[in-house]
C-alpha positions in Angstrom: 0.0 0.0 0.0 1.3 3.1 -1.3 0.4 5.1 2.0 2.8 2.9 4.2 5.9 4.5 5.4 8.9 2.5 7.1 10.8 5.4 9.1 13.6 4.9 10.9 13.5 8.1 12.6 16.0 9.0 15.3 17.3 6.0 15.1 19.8 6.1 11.9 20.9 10.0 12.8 22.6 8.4 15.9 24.2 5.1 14.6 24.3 5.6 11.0 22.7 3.4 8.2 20.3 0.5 10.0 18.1 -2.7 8.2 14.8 -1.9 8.6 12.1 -4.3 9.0 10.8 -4.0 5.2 7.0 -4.0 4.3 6.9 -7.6 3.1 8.5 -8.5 6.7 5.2 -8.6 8.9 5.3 -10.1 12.1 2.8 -11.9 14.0 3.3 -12.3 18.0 1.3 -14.6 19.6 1.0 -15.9 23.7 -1.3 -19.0 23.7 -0.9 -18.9 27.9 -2.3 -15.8 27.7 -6.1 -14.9 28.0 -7.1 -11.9 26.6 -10.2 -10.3 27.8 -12.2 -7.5 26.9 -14.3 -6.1 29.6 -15.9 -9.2 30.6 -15.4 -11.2 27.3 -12.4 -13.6 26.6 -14.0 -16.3 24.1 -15.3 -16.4 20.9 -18.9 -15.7 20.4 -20.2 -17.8 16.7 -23.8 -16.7 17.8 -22.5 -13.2 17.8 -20.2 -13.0 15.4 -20.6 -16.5 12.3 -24.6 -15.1 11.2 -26.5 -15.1 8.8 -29.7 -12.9 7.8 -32.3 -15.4 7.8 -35.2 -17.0 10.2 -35.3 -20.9 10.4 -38.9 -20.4 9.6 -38.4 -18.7 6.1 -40.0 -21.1 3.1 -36.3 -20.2 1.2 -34.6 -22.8 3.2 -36.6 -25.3 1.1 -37.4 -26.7 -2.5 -35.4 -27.9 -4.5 -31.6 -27.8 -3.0 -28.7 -29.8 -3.4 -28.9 -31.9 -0.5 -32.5 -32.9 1.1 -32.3 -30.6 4.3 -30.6 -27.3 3.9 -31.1 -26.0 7.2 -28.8 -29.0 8.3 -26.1 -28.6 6.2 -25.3 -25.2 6.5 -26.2 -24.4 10.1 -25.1 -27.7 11.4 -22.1 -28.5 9.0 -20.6 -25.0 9.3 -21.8 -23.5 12.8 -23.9 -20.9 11.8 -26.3 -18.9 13.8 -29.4 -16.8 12.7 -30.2 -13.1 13.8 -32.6 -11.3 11.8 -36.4 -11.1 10.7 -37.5 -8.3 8.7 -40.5 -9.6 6.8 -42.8 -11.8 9.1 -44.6 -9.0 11.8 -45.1 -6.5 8.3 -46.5 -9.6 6.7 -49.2 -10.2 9.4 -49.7 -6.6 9.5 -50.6 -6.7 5.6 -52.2 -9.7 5.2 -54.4 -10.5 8.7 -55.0 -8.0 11.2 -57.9 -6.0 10.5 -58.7 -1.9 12.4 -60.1 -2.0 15.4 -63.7 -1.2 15.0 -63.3 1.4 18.2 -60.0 3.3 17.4 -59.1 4.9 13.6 -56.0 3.8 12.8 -55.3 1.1 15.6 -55.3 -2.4 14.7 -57.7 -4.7 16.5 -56.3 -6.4 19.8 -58.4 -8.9 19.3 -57.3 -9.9 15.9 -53.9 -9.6 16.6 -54.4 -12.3 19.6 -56.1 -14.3 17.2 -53.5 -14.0 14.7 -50.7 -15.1 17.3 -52.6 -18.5 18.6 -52.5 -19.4 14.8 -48.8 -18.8 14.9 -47.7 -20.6 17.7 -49.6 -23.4 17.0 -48.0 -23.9 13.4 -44.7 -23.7 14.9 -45.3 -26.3 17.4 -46.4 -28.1 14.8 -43.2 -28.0 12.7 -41.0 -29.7 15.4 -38.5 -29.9 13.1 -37.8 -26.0 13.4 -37.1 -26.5 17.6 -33.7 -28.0 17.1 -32.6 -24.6 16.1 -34.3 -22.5 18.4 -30.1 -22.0 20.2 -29.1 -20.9 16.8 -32.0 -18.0 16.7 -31.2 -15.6 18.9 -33.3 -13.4 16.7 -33.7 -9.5 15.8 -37.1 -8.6 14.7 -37.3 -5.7 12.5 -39.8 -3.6 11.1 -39.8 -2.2 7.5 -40.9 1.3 6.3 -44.4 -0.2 4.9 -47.0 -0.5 6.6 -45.4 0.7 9.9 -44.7 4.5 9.0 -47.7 6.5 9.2 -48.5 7.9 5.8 -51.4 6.7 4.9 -50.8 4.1 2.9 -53.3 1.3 3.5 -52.6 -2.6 4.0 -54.5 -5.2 2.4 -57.1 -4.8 4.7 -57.8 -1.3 3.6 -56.6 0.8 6.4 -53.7 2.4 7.6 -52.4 3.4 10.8 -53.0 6.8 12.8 -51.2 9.9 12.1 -52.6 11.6 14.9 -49.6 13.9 16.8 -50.2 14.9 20.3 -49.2 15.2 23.6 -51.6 12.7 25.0 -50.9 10.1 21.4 -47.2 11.2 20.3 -46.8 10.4 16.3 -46.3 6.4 16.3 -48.2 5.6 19.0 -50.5 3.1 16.9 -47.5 1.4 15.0 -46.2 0.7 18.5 -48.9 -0.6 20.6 -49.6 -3.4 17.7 -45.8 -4.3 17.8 -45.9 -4.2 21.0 -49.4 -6.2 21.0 -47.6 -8.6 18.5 -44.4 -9.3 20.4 -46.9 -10.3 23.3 -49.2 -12.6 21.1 -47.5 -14.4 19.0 -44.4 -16.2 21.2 -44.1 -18.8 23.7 -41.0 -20.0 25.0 -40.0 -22.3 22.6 -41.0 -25.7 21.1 -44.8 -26.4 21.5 -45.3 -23.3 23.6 -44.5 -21.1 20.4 -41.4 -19.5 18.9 -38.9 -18.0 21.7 -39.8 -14.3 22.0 -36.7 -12.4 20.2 -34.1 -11.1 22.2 -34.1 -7.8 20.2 -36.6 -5.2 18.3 -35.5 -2.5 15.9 -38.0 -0.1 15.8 -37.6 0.8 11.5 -35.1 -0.3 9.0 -33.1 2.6 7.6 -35.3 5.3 7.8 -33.8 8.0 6.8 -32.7 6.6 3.7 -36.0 6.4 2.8 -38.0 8.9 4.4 -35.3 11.8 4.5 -32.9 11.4 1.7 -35.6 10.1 -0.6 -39.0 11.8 1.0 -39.6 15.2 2.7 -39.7 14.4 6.6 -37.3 15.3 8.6 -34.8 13.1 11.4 -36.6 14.6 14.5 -40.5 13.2 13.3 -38.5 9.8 12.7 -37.0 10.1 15.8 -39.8 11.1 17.9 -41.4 7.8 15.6 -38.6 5.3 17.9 -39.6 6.9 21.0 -43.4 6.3 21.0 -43.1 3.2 19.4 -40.0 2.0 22.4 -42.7 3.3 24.8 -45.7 1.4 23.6 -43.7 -2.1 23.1 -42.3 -1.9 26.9 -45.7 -1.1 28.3 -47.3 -4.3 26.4 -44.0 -6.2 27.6 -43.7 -5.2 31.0 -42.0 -8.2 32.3 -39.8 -9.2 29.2 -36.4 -8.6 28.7 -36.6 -7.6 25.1 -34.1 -5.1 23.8 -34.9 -2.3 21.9 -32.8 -0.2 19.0 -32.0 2.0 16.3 -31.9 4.0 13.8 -30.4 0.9 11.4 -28.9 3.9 9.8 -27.7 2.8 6.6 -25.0 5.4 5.4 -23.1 6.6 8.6 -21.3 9.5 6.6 -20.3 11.2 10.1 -18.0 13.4 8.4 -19.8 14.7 5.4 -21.0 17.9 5.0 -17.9 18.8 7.3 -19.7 16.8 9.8 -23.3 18.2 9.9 -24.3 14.8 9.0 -23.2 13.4 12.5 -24.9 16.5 14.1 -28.1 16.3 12.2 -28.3 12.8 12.3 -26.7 10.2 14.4 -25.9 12.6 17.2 -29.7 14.1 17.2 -31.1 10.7 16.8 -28.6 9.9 20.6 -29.9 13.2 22.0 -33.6 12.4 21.2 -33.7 8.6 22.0 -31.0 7.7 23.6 -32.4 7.3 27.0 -34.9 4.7 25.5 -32.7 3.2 23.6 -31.0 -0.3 24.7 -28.3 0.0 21.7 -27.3 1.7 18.7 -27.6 -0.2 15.3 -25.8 0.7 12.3 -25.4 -0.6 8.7 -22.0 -1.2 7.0 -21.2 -1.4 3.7 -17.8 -1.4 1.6 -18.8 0.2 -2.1 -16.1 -2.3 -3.6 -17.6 -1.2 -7.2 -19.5 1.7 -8.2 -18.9 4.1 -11.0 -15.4 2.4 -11.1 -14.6 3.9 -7.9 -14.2 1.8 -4.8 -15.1 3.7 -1.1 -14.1 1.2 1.8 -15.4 1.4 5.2 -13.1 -1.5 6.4 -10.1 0.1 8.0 -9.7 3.5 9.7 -12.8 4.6 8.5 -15.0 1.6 10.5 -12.6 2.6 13.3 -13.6 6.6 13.2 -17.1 5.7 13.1 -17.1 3.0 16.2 -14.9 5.7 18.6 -17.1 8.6 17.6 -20.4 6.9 18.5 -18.8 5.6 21.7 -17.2 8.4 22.6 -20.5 10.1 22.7 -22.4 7.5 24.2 -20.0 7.6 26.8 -20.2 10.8 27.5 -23.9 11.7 27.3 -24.7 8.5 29.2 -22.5 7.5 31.4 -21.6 3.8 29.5 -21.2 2.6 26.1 -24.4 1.5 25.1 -23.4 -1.3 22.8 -23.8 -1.8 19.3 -26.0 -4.1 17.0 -24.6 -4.2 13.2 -27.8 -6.0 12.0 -26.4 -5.6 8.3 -22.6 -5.7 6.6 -20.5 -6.3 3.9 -20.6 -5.0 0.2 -22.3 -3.6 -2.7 -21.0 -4.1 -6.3 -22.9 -1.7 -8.3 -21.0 -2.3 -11.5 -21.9 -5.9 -11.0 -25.7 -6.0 -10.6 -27.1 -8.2 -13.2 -25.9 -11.8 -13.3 -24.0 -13.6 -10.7 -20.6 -14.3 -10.8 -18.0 -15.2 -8.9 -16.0 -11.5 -8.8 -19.5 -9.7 -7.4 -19.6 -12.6 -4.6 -16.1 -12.0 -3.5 -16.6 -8.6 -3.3 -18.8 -9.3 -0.4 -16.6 -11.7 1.2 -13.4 -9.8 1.7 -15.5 -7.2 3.6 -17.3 -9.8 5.6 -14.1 -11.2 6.3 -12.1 -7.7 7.3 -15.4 -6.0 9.2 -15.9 -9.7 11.2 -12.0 -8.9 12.4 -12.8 -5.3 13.6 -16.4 -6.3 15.0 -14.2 -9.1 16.9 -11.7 -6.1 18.4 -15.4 -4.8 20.6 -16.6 -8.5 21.5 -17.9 -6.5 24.9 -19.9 -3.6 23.3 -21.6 -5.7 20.1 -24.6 -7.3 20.7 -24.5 -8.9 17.6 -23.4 -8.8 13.8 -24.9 -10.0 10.7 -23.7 -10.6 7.4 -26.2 -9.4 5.3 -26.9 -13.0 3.0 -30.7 -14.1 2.6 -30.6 -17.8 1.6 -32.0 -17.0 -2.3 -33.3 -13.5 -2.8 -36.3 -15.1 -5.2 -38.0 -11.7 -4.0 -35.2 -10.2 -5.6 -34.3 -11.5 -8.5 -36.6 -11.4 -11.6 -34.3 -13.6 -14.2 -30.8 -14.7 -15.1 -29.7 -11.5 -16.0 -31.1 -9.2 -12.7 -30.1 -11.5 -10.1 -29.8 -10.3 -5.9 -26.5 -9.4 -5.5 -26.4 -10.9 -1.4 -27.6 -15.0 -1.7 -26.2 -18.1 0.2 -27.7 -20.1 -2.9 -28.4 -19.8 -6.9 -29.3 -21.7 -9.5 -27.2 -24.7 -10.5 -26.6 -23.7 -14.1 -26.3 -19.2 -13.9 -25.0 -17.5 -15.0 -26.3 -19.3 -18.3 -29.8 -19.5 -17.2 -31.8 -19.1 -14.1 -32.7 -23.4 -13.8 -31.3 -26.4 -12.2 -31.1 -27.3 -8.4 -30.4 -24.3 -5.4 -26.5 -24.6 -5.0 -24.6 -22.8 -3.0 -22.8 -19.3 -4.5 -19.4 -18.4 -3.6 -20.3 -17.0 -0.1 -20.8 -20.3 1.7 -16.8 -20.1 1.2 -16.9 -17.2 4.2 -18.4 -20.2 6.8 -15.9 -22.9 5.4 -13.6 -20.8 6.3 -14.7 -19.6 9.9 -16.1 -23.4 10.3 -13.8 -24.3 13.4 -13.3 -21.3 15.3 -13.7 -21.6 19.1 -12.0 -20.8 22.4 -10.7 -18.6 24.5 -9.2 -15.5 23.1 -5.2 -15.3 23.9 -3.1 -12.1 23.3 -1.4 -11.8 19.5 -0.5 -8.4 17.8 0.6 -7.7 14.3 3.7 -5.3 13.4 1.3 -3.9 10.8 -2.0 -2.7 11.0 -3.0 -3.6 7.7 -2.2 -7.2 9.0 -5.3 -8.1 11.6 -4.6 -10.9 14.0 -6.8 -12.5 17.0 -6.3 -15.7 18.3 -8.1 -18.6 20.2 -7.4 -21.8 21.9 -9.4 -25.0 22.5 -8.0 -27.6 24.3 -4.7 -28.5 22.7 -5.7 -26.7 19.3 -5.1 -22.8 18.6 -6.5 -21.3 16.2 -4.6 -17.9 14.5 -6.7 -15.6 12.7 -5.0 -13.7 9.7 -6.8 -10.6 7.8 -5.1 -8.8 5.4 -6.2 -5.2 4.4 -3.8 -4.7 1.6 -4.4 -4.7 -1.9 -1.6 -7.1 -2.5 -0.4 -10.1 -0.9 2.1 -10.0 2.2 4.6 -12.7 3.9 4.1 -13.1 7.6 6.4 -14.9 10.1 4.6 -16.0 12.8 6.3 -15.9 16.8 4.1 -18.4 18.6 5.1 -18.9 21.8 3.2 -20.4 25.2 2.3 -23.9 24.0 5.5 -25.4 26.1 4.6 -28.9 23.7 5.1 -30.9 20.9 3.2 -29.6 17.3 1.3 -32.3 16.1 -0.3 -30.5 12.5 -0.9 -27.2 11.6 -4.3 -27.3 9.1 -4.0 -24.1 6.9 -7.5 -22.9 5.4 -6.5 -19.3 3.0 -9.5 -17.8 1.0 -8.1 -15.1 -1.6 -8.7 -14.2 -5.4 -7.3 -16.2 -8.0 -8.5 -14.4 -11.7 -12.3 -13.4 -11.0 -13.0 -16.5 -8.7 -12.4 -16.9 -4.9 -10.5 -19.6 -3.9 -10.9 -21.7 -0.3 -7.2 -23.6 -0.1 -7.0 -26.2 2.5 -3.8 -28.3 3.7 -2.4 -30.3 6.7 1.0 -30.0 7.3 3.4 -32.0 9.9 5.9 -29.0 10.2 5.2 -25.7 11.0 7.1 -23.1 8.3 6.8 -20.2 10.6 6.7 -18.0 7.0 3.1 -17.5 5.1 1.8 -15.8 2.3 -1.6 -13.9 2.7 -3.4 -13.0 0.0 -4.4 -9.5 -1.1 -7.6 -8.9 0.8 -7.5 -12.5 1.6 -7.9 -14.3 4.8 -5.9 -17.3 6.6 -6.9 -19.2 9.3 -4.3 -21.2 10.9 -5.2 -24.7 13.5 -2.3 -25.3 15.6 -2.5 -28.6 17.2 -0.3 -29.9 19.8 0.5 -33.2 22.0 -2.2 -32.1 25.3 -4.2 -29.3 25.8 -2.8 -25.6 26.3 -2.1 -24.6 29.7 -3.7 -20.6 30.1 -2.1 -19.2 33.2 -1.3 -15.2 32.6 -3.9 -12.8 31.7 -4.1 -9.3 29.9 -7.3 -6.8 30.6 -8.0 -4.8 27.4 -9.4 -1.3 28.9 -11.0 1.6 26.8 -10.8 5.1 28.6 -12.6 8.4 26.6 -11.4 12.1 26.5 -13.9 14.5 28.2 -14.3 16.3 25.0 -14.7 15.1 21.3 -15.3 17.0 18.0 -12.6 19.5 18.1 -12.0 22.2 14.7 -8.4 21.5 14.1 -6.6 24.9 14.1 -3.0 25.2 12.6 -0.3 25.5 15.5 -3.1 25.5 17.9 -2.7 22.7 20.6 -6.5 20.9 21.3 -6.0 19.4 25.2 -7.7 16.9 25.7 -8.3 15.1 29.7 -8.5 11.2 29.8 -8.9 10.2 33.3 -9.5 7.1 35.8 -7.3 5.0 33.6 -6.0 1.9 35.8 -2.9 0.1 35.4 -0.7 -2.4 36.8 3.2 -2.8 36.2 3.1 -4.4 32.5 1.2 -3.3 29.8 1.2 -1.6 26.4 -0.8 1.3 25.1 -2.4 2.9 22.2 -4.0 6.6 21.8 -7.0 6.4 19.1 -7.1 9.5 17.7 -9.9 10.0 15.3 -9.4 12.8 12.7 -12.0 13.9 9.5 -10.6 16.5 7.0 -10.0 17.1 3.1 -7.4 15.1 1.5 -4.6 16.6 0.8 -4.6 18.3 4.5 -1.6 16.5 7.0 -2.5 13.3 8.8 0.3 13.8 11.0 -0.1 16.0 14.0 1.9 16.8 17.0 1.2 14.4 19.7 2.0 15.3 23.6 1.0 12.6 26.5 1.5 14.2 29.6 4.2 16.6 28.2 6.0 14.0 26.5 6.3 13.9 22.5 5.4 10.9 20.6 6.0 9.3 17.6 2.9 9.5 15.7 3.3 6.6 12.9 2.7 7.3 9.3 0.7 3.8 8.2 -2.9 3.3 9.5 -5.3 0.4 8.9 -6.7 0.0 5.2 -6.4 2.1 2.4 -5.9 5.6 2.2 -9.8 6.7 1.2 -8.5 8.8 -2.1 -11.7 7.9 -3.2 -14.1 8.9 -1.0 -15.3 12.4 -0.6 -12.8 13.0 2.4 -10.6 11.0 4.8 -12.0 9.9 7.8 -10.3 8.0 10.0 -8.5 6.8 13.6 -4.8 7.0 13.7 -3.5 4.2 16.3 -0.6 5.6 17.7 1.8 3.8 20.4 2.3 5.2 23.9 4.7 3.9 26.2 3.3 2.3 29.1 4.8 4.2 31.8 3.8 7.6 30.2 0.4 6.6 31.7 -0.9 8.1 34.6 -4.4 8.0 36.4 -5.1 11.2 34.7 -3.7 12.1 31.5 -3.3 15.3 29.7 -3.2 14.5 25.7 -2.2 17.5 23.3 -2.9 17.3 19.6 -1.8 20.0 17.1 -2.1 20.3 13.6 0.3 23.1 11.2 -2.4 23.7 8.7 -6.4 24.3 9.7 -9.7 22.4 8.3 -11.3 19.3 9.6 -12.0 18.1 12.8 -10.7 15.7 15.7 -13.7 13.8 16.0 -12.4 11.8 18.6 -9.8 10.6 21.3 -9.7 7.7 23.6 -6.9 5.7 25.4 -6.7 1.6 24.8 -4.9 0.0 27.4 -4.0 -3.6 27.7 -2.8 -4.4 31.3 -0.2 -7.7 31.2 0.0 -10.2 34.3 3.7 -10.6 33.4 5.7 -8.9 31.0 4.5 -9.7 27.6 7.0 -11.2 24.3 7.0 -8.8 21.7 9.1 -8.3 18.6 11.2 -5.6 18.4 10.1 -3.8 15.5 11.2 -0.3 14.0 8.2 -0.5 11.7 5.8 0.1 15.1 8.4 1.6 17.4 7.7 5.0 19.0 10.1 8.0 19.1 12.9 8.6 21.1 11.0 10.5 23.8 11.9 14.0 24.8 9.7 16.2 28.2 8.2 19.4 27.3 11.4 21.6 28.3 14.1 19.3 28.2 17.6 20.3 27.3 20.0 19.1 24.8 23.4 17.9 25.4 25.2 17.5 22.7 28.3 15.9 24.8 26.4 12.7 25.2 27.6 9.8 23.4 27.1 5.9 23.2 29.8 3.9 22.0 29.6 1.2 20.6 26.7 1.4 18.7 25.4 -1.3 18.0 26.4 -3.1 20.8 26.6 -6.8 22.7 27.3 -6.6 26.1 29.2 -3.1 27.6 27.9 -0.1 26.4 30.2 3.3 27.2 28.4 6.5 27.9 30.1 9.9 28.2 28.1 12.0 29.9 30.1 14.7 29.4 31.9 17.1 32.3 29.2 18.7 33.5 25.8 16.7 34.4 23.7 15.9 37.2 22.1 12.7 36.6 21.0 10.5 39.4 19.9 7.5 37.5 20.0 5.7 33.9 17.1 3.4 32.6 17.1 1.1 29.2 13.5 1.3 27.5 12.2 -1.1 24.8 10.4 0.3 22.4 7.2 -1.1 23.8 8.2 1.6 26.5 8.8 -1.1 29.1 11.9 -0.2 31.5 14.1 -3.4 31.0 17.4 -1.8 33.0 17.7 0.7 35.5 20.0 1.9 38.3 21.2 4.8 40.5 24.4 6.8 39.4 26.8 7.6 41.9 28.7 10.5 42.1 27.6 12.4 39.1 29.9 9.9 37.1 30.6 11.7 33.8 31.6 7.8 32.1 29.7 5.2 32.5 29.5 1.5 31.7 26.8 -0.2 31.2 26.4 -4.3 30.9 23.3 -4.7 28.5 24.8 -8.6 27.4 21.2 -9.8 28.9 19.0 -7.7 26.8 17.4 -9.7 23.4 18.4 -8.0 19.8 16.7 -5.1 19.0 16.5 -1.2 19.3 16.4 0.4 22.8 16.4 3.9 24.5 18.6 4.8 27.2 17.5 8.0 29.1 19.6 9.3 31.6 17.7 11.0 34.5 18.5 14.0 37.3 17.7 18.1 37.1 18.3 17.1 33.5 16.8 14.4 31.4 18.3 13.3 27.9 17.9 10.0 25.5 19.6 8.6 23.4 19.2 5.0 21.2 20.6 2.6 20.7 20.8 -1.2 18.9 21.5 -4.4 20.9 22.7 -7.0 18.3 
């Protein structure tokens, strides 16, 4: 990626010309006697995170498939999970329930009761269905039509109220029968009835529909979630249902130079946020249309995320957490018939989004890849075919006949098929290089994502097993021509080295002799600025306050700093953590946005660990105005011993240097490089009291007192591993200065 910058920095002014870790040369650090936990969460969730946007009760899952029973070999043979229902409760609206001969525009109580005793009975009827009922943990949503009130009439020749008062707020009626409905037509599973779904959106994107492509505006939609949240709760008094929105389905935070976040997402937070149990967004890649290709994968996914918790956070008191009831990709230059290509186009996202939906295990309720199972609702012939379906006819793109067979996407869930455990700590050298792993037993399982638009060599560092490597199965999906490719091989050795295709995926199964003994621990902790959505200024410092942050003796840290602005403008700000200057890197995760309308994006920049204090003062500033800091937090990962990690200039942080400090140009290291006794000349006048060694990390890996103002010193650094170090000298006067250990 042409955006990725390999600096040495400081480094090669002080010892001359050094090898630098080259693109190619990604490593990947992993701990299998680690647990990794986010918040509360330290395993991996296939109900939250392996979906699919289906019901086990749709009529798609039949006819006439490949294999006899559909439902079986997909959610069984691949560990699937459902999650979403979008049709059924606007279907019964439609089709059944009548007005309620009292009320204008209320739907009769009684015909919705009726409605739901004929529904639960068919489902205990179909026993079949109940084996799934742990795989549907489901969302029900409701759809613009008939729900929005407009006027528009349902079969049964009515429509719902638009009355708008204090005493029957706008919505009122399209509540109470979703409310009524939710109520009626669930039991608690098998005989009793369908389980009653875990989650309700109140609309499916509508602003999309009612604002970009109508004339009302986001507060009556808004207003709209609030009476209808208020009428399901009072019919539901006793159920633990969740309820969300907006399903917005474009969150362009920063166009408009952010008046859509203002206008929008931020007024739909202020309005309903106090009745709202989480947020739900859409997200889409745009991996073709009108030749261009706009990618939410990467920073940009990252921005959004941070900005939305950020305020959460702070006009709440908590992250609420998210729902992501739709992802993946749209192939506009593709729509017609299927192929291969337009299904990939999909996958990659799926793949990439899953690992970044993965990184908030604690603050996602749930995700779902947006896939019906055939899209016959969709699709009209052979040549205008639904771009999202788990199955197509046996003989397109040629002509729309033959058995249901699977499309390319199926190759997503092959892939992910095996996944379980207990999450252990792993990090990349590159961001454009996603890693998370997860142990069962005596397996591990190593997650690779690559963001690049070309293939990469990794060498992997995996330590903690303490056993013998039985296999290592390899499963890679990448493109090969126009057709994606699932590659799958067992191999008795393990090569360390691996080639990952560009925008491809690799899942790597460790096995070993017995199972893996977890005994340390690292605490992944989030801590938010007390301000957000800052103008950027030129040579204007924006402070920023991040307090309460915990931490222990080992641990790493990163500073998300999310920035929207023109391209063209510097990505590259001035970064001060508690008066200390740091090395703000040049690469960040995905591509560099060229083609959308602006960047928008977090920068995830490395602080050392003992830079953190319980209440930190972060300074951010910019030499040229426009845009905005949108948003700041502090990720912390706090380490029960100290951690392995590879020394790597390609993710090192500056040599770092108080507000204030002096230079000395007396100071010198020799030799440098060096292997065991390094020489320092202080020079004849100093008053340092101690010296410390720093990795790069910013752990302290040597320190000691200095007697007498000694002007030479000698220091023995033989026990320190290879790799690039700072050694700061401390008293009335502080200086560093690096060094290499070979």
């Amino acid at each position: 990626m042409s955006k990725i910058v390999f600096l040495l920095f400081i480094f090669a002014f002080f010892i001359g010309e050094i090898k630098a870790v080259e693109p190619d040369d990604i490593i990947i650090d992993v701990n299998l006697n680690t647990k990794r936990s986010l918040g509360n969460v330290s395993s991996f969730d296939r109900n939250k995170f392996v979906a699919i946007h289906a019901d086990v009760k749709e009529n798609e899952w039949d006819g006439d498939n490949f294999t006899s029973d559909l439902r079986d070999h997909f959610l069984n043979g691949y560990d699937v999970y459902l999650g979403r229902n979008t049709g059924t409760i606007g279907w019964n609206m439609n089709n059944v329930v009548t007005e309620d001969p009292d009320r204008t525009g209320y739907a009769d109580p009684a015909s919705i009761l009726s409605s739901g005793e004929s529904s639960k009975t068919n489902y205990a009827n179909v026993t079949a269905h109940h084996a799934y009922e742990n795989r549907n943990d489901q969302i029900l949503c409701a759809q613009l039509h008939p729900f929005w009130p407009d006027g528009q009439e349902t079969k049964k020749g009515w429509s719902f109220s638009l009355t708008d008062t204090e005493a029957e707020p706008f919505g009122t009626a399209s509540g109470e029968y979703m409310g009524r409905y939710i109520h009626d037509h669930y039991g608690s599973g098998g005989t009793t009835g369908k389980p009653e779904p875990k989650y309700v959106e109140v609309i499916n994107e509508p602003l999309y529909w009612l604002v970009d492509h109508g004339s009302d505006q986001p507060e009556k939609v808004f207003k709209f979630h609030n009476a209808v949240a208020d009428q399901i709760r009072k019919y539901n008094p006793d159920s633990d249902i969740q309820i969300g929105g907006f399903c917005v389905a474009f969150p362009d935070f920063e166009k408009n130079d952010f008046k859509q976040w203002e206008e929008r997402s931020k007024l739909f937070m202020d309005i309903c946020g106090a009745k709202m149990d989480y947020w739900t967004i859409h997200l889409y890649d745009f991996a073709a249309k009108g030749g261009k290709e706009m990618y939410r994968k990467g920073s940009n996914m990252e921005a959004t995320f941070d900005m939305m918790e950020q305020y959460s956070y702070l006009s709440f008191g908590e992250v609420k957490p998210f729902m992501i009831s739709e992802f993946g990709a749209v192939s506009h230059d593709l729509k017609g018939a299927w192929s291969p290509l337009r299904d990939w186009h999909h996958m990659k996202s799926v793949n990439s989004m899953r690992m970044q939906f993965m990184e908030r295990a604690d603050i996602i309720n749930k995700t779902i890849d947006f896939l019906p199972i055939k899209a016959t609702w969709g699709t009209t012939d052979v040549n205008n075919t639904y771009s999202h379906r788990l199955m197509r006819k046996e003989n397109e793109p040629n002509s729309y006949t033959g058995d249901w067979v699977y499309t390319e996407m199926v190759k997503v869930y092959q892939l992910w098929s095996d996944v379980k455990g207990t999450r252990v700590d792993s990090k990349s050298t590159n961001l454009d290089v996603m890693t998370d792993v997860y142990v069962d037993g005596n397996k591990a399982y190593v997650i690779l994502n690559n963001l690049e638009f070309n293939s990469v060599n990794v060498t992997m560092n995996v330590l903690g097993a303490n056993q013998d490597l039985q296999s290592l199965k390899i499963k890679k999906l990448y493109l090969e021509g126009n057709k994606p490719v699932l590659d799958e091989s067992v191999l008795s050795v393990d090569p360390k080295e691996f080639t990952i295709g560009a925008e491809g995926t690799m899942i790597l199964e460790y096995t070993y002799a017995s199972s893996i003994d977890i005994d340390e621990t690292s605490s992944e902790f989030k801590y938010y600025a007390n301000t957000y959505f800052k103008p950027i200024v030129a040579n204007t410092p924006e402070v920023f306050t991040i307090s309460g942050v915990e931490f222990g003796m080992y641990g790493e840290a990163i500073l998300r700093l999310g920035i929207g602005r023109a391209h063209g403008k510097s990505l590259h700000p001035k970064v001060l953590v508690n008066g200390a200057e740091i090395e703000v890197p040049t690469n960040f995760r995905g591509g560099s946005q060229t083609q959308r309308e602006s960047f928008f994006g977090v920068l995830e920049i490395p602080v050392p660990y003992e830079l953190i204090k319980s209440n930190n003062s972060i300074s951010v500033a910019f030499t040229e105005s426009g845009g905005h800091i949108s948003s700041l937090a502090l990720k912390t990962n706090e380490f029960s011993k100290e951690i392995t990690r590879t020394e790597n200039v390609s993710v090192g942080i500056s040599d770092v240097s108080p507000l204030g400090s002096q230079e000395n140009s007396n100071l010198k290291l020799y030799p440098n490089p060096v292997s065991s006794i390094l020489n320092v000349d202080t020079g004849e006048s100093n008053d340092f009291s101690n010296w410390e060694v720093v990795s790069l990390n910013g752990k302290v890996v040597l320190q000691a007192e200095i007697s007498n103002s000694l002007s030479k010193l000698q220091l023995n650094v033989s026990s320190l591993s290879r790799g690039y170090y700072i050694l700061r000298l401390r008293g009335s006067d502080f200086q560093s200065v690096p060094f290499v250990k070979q």
